[in-house]
N, CA and C of each residue as an Amber inpcrd file, in Angstrom:
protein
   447
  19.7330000   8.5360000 -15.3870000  19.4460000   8.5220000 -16.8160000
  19.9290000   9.8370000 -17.4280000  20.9540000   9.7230000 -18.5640000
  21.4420000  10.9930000 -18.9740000  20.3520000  11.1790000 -20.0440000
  20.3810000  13.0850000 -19.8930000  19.1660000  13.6140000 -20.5620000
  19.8050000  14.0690000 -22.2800000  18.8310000  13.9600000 -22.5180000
  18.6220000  13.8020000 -24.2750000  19.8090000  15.6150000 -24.5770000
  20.7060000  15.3130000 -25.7820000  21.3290000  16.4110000 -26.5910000
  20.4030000  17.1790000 -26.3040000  21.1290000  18.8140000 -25.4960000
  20.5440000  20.1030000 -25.4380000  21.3280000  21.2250000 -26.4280000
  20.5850000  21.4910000 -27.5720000  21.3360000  22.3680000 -28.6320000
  21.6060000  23.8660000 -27.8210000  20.7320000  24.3170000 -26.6760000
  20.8020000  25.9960000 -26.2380000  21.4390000  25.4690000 -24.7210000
  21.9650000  24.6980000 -24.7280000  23.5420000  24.2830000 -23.4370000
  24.8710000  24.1320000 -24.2810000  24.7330000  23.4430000 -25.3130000
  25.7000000  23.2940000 -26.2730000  26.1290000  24.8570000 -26.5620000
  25.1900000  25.5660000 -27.0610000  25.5180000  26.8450000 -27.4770000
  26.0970000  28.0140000 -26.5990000  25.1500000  28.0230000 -25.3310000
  25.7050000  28.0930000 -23.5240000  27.2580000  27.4520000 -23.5570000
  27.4160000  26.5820000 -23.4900000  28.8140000  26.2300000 -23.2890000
  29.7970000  27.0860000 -24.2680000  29.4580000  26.7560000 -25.5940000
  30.2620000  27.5720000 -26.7490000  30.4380000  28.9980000 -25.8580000
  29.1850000  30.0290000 -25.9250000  29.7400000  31.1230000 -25.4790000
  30.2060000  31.2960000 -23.9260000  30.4870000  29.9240000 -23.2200000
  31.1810000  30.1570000 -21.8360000  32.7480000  30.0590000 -22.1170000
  33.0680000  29.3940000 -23.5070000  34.3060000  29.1250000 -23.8850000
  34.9870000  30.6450000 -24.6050000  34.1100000  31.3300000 -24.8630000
  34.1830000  32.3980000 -25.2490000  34.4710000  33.4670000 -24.5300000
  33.9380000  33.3930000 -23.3370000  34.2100000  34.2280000 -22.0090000
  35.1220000  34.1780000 -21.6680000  35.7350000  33.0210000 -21.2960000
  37.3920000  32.5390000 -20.8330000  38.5570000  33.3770000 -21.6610000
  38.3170000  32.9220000 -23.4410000  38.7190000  33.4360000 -24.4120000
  39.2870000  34.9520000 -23.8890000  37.8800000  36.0390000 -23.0900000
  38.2930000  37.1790000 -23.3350000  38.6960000  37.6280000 -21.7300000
  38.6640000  36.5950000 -20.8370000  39.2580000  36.8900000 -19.8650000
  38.2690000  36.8740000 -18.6510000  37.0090000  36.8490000 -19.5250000
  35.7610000  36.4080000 -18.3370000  35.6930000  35.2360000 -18.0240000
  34.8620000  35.5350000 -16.4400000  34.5800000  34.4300000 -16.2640000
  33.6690000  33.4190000 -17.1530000  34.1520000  32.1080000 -17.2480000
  33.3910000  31.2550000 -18.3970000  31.9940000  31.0620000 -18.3610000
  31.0390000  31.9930000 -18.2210000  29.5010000  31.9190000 -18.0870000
  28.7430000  32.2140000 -19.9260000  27.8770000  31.1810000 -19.7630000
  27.1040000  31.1640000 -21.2150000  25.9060000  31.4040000 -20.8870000
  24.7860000  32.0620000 -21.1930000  23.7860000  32.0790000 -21.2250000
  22.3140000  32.5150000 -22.8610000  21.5710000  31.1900000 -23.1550000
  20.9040000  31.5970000 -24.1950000  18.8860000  31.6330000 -23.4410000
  18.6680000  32.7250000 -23.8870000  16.8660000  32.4820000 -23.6650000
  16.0580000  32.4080000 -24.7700000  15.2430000  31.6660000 -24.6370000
  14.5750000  31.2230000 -25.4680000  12.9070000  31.3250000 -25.7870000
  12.3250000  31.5840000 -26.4220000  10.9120000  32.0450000 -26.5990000
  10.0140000  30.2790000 -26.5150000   8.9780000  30.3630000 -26.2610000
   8.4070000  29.6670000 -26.1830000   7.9960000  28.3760000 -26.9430000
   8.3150000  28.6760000 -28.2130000   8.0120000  28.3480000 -29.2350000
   9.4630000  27.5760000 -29.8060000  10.9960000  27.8330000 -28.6530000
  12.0230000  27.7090000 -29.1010000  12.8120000  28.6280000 -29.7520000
  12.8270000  30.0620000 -30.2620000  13.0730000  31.0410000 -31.1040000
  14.0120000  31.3280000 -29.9120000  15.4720000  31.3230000 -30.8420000
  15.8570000  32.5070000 -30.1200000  15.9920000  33.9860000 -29.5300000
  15.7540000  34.1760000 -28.4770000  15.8650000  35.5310000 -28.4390000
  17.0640000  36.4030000 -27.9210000  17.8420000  35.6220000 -27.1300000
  18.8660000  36.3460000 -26.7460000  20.1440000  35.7240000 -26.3990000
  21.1950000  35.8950000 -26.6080000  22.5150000  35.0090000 -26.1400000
  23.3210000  35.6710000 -25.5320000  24.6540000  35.5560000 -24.4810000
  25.4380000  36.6980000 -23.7080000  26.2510000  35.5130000 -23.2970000
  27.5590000  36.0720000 -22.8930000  28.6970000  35.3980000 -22.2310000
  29.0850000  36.3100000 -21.2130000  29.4510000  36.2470000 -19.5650000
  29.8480000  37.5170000 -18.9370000  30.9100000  38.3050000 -19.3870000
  30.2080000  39.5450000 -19.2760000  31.1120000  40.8650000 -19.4770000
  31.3140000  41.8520000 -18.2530000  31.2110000  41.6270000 -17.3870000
  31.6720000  42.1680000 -15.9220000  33.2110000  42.7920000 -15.7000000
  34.1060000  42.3630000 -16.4920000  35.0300000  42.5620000 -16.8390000
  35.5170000  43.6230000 -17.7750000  34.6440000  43.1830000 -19.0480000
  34.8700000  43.9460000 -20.6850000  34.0060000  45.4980000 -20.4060000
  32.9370000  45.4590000 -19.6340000  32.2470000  46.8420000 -19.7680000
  32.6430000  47.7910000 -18.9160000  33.0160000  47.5450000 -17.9820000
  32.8890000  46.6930000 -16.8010000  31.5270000  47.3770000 -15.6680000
  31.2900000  46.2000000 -15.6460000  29.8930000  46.2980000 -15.2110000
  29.6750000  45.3480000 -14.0790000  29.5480000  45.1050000 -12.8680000
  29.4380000  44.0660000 -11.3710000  28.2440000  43.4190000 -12.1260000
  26.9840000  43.9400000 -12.7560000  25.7260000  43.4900000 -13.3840000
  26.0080000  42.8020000 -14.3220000  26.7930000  42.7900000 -15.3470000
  26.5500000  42.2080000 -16.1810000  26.7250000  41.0440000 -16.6020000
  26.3260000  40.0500000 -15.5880000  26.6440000  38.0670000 -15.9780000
  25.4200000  38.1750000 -17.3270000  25.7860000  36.8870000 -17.8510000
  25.4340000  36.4780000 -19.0540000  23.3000000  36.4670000 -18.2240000
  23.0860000  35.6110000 -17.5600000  21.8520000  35.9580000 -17.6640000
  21.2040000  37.0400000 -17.4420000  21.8770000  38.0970000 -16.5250000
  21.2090000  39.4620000 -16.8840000  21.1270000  40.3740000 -18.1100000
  22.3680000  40.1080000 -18.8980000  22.3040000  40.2960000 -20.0690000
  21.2420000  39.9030000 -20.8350000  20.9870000  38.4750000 -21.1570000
  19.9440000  37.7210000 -21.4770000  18.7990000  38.7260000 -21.5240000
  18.5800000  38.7160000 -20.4380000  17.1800000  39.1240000 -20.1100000
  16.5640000  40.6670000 -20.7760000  18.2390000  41.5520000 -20.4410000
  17.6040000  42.8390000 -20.5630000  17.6370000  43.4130000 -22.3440000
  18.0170000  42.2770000 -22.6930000  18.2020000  41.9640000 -24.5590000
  16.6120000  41.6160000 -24.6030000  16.4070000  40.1100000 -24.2410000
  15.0530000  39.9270000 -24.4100000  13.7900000  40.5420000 -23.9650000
  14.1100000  41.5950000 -23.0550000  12.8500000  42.8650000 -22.7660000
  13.0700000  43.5860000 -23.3530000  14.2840000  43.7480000 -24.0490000
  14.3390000  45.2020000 -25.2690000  13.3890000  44.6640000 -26.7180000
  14.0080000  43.2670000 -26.8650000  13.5050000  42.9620000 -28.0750000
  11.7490000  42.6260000 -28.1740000  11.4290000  42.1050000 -26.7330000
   9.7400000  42.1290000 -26.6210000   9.4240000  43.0000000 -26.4440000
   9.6090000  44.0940000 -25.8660000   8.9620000  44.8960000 -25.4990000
   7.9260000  45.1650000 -23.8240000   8.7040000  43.9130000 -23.5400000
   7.7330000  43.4920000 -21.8370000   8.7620000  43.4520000 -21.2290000
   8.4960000  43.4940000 -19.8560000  10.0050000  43.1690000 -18.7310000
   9.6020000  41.3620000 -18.1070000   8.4080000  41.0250000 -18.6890000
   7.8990000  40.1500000 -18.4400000   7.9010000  38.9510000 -19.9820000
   8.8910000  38.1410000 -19.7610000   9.7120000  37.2710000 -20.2710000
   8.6360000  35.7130000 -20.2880000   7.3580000  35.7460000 -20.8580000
   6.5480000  34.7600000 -20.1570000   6.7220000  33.6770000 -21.4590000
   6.6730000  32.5610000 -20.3070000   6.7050000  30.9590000 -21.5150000
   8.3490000  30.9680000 -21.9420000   9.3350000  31.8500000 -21.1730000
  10.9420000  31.3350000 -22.3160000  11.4230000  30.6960000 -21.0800000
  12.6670000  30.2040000 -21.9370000  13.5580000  28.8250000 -20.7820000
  14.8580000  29.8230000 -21.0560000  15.2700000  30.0980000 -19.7920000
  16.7540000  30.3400000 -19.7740000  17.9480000  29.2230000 -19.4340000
  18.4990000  28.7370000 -20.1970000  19.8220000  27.9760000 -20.4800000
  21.0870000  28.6590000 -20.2920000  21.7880000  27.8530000 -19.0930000
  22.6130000  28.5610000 -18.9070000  23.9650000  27.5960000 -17.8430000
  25.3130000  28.1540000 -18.0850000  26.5200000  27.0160000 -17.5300000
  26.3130000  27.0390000 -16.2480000  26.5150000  27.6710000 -14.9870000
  26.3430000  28.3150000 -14.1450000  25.0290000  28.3590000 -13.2550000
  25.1290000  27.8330000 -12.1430000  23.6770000  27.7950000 -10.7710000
  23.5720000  29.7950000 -11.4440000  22.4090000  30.6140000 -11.1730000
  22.2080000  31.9510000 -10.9230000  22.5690000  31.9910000  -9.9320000
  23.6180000  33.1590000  -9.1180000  23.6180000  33.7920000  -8.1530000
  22.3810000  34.2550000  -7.8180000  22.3890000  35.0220000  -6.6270000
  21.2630000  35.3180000  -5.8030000  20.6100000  36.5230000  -7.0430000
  21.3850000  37.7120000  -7.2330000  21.0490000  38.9090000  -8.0620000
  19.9570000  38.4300000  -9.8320000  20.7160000  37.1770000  -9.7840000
  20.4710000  36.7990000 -11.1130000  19.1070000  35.5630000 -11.0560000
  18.8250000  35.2700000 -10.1080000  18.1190000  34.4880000 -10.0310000
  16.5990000  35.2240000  -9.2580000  17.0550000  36.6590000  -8.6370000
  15.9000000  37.5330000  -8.5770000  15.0860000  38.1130000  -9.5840000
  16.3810000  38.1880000 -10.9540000  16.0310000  38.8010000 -11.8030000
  15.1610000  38.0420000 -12.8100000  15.5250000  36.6720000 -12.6880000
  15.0230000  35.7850000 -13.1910000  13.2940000  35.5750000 -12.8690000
  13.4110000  35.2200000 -11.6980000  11.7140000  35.1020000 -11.1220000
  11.0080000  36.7510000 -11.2600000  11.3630000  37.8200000 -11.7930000
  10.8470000  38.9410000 -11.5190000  10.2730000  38.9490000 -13.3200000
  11.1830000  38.8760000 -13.9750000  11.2010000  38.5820000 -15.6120000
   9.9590000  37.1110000 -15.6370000   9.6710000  36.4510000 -14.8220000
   8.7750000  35.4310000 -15.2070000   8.9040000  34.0980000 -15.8180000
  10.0840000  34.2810000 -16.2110000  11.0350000  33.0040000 -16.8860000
  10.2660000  31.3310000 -16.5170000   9.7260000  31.0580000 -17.5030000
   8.9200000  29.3290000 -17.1840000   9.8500000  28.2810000 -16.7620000
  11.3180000  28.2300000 -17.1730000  11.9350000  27.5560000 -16.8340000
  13.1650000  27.8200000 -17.1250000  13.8120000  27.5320000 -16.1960000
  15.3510000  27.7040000 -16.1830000  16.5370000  26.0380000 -15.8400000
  17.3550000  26.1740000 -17.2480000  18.0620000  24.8370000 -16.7980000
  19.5380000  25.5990000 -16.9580000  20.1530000  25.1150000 -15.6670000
  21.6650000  24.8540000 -15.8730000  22.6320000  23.7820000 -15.7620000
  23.7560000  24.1370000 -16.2540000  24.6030000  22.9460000 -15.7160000
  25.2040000  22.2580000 -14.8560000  26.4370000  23.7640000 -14.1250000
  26.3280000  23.1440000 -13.0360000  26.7540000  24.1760000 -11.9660000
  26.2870000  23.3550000 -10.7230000  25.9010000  23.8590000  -9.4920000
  26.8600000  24.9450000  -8.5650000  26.5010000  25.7480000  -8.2470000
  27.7390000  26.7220000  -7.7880000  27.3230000  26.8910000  -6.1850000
  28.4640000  25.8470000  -5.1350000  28.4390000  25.9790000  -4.1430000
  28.6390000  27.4710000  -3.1180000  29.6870000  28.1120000  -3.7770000
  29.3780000  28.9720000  -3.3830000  28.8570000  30.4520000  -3.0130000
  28.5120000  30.8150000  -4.7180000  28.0460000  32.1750000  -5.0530000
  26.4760000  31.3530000  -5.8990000  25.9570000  30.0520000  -5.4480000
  24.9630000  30.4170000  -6.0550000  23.2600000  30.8460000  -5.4740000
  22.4440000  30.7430000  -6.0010000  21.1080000  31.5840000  -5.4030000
  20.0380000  30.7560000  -5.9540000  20.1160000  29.5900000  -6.2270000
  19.1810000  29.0910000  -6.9400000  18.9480000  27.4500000  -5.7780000
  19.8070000  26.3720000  -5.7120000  19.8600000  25.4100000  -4.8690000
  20.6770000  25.2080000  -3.6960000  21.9630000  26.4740000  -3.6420000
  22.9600000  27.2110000  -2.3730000  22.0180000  28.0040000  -1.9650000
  22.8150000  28.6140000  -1.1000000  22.9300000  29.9060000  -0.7020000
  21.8840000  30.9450000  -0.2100000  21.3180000  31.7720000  -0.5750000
  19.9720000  32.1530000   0.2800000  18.3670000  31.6070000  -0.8560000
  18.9860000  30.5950000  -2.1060000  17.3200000  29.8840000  -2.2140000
  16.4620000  30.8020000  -2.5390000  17.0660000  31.9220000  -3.5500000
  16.5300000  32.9320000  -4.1130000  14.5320000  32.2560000  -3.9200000
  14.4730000  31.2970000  -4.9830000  13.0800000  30.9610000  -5.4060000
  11.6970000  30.3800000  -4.0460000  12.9590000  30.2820000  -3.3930000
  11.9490000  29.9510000  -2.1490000  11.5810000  30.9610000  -1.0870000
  11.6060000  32.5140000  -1.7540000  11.0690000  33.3710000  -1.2090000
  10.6530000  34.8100000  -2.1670000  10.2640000  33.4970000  -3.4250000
   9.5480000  34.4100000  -4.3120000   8.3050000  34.3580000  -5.0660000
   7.4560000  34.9030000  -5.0630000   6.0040000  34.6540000  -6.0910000
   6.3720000  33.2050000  -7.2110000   7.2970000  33.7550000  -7.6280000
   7.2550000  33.5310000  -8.9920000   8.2500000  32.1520000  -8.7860000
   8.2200000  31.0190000  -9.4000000   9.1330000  29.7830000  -9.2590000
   9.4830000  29.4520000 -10.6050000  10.3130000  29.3810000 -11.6540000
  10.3040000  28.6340000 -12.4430000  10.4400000  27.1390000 -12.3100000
  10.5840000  26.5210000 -13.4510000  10.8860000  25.0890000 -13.2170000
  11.9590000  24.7500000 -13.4400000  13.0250000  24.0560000 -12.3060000
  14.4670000  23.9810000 -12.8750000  14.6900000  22.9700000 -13.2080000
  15.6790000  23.0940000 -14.1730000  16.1690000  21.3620000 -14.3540000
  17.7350000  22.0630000 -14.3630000  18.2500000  21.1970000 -13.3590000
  19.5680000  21.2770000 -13.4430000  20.5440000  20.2160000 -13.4800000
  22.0510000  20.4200000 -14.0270000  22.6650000  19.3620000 -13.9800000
  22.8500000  18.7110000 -15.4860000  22.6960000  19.5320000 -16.5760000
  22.8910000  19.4890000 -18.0020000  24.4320000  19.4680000 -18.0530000
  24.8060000  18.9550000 -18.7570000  26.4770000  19.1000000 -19.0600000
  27.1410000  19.2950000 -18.1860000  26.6090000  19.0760000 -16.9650000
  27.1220000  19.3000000 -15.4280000  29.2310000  19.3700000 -15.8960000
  29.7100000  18.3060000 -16.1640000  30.5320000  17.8980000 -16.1430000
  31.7770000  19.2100000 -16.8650000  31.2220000  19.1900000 -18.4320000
  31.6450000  20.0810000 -18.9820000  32.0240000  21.3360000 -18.6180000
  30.7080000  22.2240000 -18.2680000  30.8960000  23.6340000 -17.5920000
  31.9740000  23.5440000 -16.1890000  31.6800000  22.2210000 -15.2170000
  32.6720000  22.6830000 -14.2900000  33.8160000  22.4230000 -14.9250000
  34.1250000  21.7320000 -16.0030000  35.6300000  22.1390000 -16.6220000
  36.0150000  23.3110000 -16.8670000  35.6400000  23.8010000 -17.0630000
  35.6770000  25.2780000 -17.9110000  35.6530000  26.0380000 -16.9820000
  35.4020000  26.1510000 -15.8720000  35.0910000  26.7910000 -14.6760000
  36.5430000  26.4390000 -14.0010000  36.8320000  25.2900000 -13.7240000
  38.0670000  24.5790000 -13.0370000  39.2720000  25.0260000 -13.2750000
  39.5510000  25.0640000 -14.6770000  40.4990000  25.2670000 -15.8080000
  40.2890000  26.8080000 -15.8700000  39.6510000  27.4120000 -15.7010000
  39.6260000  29.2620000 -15.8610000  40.5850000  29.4910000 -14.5710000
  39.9780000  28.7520000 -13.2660000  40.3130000  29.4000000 -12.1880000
  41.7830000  29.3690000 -11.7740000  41.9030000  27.8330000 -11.8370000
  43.4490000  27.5730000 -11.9380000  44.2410000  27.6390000 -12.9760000
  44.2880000  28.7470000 -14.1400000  45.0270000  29.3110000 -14.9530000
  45.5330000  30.6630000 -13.9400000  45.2330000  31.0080000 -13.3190000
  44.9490000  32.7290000 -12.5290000  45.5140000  32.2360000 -11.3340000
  45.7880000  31.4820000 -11.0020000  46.3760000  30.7170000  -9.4010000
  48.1940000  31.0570000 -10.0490000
């Protein structure tokens, strides 16, 4: 059963198209307050700053602890193209994040349903839903990589 129009994947995607644009990798990420409010949006800049840290959801995050004022991110959903790598998906359960949805699945750098299963050796679990626009993001992902081949 395909899941109902997601406006903060839609927007995720926009700024993964944006990433490509500047030579990043195509990662979107928006978080969101509880209530739905946005609080923070990022596309990776690992590249542009250059920074190994800076994928779109760490960005996310360290926007939305500037702007709360907590490092503790409680009740928001992070939306995002991209499984979290391991780094990003620590950062995620440490921030408190209620739920996290992405699109799609990253066999091999990811940390969330790959790879070392960040959440299954942490306090903290959000709730994932993954597999949103699955289709889309690995375009964008596909099409980045084999432009560079």
């Amino acid at each position: 059963m395909p899941f109902p129009p997601n406006p903060q994947m839609a927007r995720a995607l926009d700024l993964a198209r944006a990433a490509a644009a500047a030579g990043e990798v195509p990662v979107g990420a928006v978080l969101t307050a509880l209530d739905g409010a946005l609080l923070a949006e990022a596309h990776n800049l690992t590249r542009s700053l250059p920074d190994p840290t800076a994928h779109a959801e760490m960005l996310v995050l360290r926007e939305a602890a500037r702007t709360l004022g907590s490092e503790r991110l409680i009740g928001c959903t992070l939306t995002v193209t991209l499984e979290p790598c391991p780094m990003c998906a620590a950062a995620i359960a440490e921030a408190r994040i209620a739920r996290l949805v992405y699109a799609a699945s990253d066999p091999k750098g990811g940390g969330v349903e790959h790879g070392p299963r960040v959440f299954a050796h942490t306090r903290h679990v959000p709730e994932i839903i993954s597999g949103i626009a699955e289709a889309e993001a690995s375009e964008l992902l596909k099409a980045f990589f084999a432009a560079r081949r």
